[in-house]
C-alpha positions in Angstrom: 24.0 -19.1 -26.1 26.7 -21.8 -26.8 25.7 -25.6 -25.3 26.9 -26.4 -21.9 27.5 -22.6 -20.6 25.3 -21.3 -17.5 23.2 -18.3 -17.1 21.3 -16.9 -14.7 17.4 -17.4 -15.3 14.6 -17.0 -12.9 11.4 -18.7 -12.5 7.9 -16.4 -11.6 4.8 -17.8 -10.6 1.8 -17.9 -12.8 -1.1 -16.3 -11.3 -4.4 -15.9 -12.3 -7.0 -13.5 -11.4 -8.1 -10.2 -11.6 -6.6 -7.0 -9.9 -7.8 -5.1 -7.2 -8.1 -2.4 -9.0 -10.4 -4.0 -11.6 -12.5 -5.0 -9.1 -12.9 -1.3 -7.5 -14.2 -0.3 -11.2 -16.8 -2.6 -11.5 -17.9 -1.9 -8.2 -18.0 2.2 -8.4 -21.3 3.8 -7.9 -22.6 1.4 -5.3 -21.4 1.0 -1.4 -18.0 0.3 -0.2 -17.0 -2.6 1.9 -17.9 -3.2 5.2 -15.1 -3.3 8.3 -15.1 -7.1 8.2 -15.0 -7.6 4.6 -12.1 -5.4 3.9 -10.4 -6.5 7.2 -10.9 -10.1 5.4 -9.7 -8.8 2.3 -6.8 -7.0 2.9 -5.6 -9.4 6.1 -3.1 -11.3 3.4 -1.8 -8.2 2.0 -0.7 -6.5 5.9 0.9 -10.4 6.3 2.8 -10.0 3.3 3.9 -6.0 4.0 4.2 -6.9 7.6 6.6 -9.8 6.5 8.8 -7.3 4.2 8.9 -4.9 6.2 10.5 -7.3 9.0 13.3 -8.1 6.7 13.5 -4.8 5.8 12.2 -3.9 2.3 9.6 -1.4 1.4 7.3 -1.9 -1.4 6.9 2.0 -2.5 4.6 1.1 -5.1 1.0 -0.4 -3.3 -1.6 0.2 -5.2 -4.6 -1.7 -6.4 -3.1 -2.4 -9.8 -0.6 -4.3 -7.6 -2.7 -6.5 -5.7 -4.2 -9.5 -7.4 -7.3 -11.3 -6.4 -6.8 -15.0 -7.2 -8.9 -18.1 -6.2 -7.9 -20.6 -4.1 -10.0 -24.4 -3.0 -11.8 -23.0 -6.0 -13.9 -20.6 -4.1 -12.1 -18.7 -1.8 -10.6 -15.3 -2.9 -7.1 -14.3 -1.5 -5.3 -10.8 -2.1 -1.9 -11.0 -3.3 0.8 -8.2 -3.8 2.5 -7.8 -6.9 5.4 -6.0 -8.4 8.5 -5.3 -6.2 9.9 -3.1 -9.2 10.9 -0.3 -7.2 11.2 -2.0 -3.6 13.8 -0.4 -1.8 16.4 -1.9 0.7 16.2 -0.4 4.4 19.6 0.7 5.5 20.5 -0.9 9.2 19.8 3.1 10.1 16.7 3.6 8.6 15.0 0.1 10.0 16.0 1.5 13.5 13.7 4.4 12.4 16.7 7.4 13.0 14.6 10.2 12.2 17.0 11.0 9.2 14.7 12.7 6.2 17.8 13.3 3.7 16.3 14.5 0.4 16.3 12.3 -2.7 18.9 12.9 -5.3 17.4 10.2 -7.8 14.7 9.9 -9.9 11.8 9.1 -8.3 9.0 6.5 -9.5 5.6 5.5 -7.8 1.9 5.9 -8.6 0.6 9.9 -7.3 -2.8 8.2 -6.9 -1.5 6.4 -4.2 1.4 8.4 -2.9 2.6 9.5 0.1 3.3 13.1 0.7 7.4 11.9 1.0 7.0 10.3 -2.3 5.4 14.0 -3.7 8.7 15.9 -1.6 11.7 13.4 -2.5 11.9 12.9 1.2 13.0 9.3 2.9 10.7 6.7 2.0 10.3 3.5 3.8 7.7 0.9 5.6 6.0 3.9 7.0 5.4 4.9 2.8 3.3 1.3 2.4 1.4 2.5 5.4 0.3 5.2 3.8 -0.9 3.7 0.7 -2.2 1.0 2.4 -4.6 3.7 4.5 -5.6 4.9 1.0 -6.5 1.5 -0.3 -8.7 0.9 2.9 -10.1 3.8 2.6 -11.3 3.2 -0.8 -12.5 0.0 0.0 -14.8 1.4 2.5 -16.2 4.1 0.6 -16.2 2.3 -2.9 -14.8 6.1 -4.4 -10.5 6.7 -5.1 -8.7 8.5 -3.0 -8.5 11.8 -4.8 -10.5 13.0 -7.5 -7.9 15.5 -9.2 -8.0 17.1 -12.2 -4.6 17.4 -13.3 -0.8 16.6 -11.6 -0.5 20.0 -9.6 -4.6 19.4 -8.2 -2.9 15.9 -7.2 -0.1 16.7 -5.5 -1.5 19.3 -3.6 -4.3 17.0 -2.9 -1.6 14.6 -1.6 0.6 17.3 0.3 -2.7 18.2 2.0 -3.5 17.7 6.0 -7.4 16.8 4.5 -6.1 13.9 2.7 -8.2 10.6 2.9 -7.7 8.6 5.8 -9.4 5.3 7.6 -11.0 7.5 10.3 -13.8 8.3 8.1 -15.0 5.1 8.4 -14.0 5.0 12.6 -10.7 3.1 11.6 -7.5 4.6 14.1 -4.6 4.2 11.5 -2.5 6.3 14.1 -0.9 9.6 13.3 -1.3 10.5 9.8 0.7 13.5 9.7 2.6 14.6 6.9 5.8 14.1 8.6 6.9 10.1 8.1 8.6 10.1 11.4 5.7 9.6 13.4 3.6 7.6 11.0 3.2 3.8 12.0 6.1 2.1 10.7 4.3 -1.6 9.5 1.4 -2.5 7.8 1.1 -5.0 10.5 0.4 -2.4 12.8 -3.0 -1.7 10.5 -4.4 -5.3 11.7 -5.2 -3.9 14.8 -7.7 -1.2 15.0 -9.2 -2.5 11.7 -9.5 -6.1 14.2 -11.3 -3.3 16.9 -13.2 -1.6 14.9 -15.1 -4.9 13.5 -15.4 -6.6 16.3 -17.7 -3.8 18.0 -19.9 -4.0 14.9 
């Protein structure tokens, strides 16, 4: 680039640790999480959906290959959330929560582990989409096993498209309706914090 001329350049933050989902694998075969350890665990990650959702921007990628544990005062882990590749930009519409579902014309990219069954159909995505992953990741936590053990693509996306899908409850966690129909799904990860709050403190 010639001397003196200006370009655009951004600056990232260095962050060290190791991912979420790295810590799932060296945990599998013994016991999930309890309640107030993944409540503890995942409280930074609601903030930061809960904060992005408010300004209108949904992740559509959460996953535990997104969120990185890091240390902090050299002994205390926090959660962060990674890679806003293919965040998307809530129209003034679909942050008033419409009720539109117009289909998806584009390509589509997300992780099917941790899809929701909107991602699977090319429906609307949105806040409501995080939720969903975020009640898979939860879930996993607490039972220390992935959300779906498919054997190939079509095993997964049925898996995904299916009413039985994992959910929270199994551990006694309300995540509110978790119908395959977005509309009525809980529409921040803030709204999570709750129950997951309820449910530990009558432990």
């Amino acid at each position: 680039m010639p001397e003196g001329e200006a370009a655009p350049w951004m600056v990232l933050e260095w962050i060290e640790g190791i991912t979420l989902e790295a810590d799932l694998d060296a945990r599998r075969g013994g016991a999930g999480r309890t309640p107030v350890e993944c409540l503890e665990l995942m409280r930074p990650v609601m903030e930061a959906l809960a904060y992005a959702h408010g300004e209108g921007i949904a992740h559509r990628d959460l996953k535990p290959g997104n969120l990185m544990l890091t240390t902090v005062r050299r002994t205390e882990r926090l959660l962060r959330v990674l890679d806003f590749g293919i965040a998307k930009v809530m129209t003034p519409e679909e942050s008033g929560g419409s009720g539109a579902t117009a289909t998806q014309t584009k390509l589509q990219a997300f992780s099917p582990q941790y899809a929701a069954p909107e991602q699977i159909s090319a429906t609307r995505t949105g806040p409501w989409t995080d939720v969903h992953a975020l009640g898979l990741i939860i879930t996993e936590l607490l039972t220390g096993v992935a959300p779906y053990g498919a054997a190939d693509t079509a095993e997964l996306y049925a898996a995904v498209l299916s009413p039985q899908r994992p959910t929270p409850a199994r551990a006694g966690i309300d995540v509110g309706c978790w119908r395959r129909c977005s509309r009525v799904r809980w529409r921040s990860g803030r709204r999570i914090g709750s129950p997951m709050r309820a449910r530990c403190s009558t432990r």
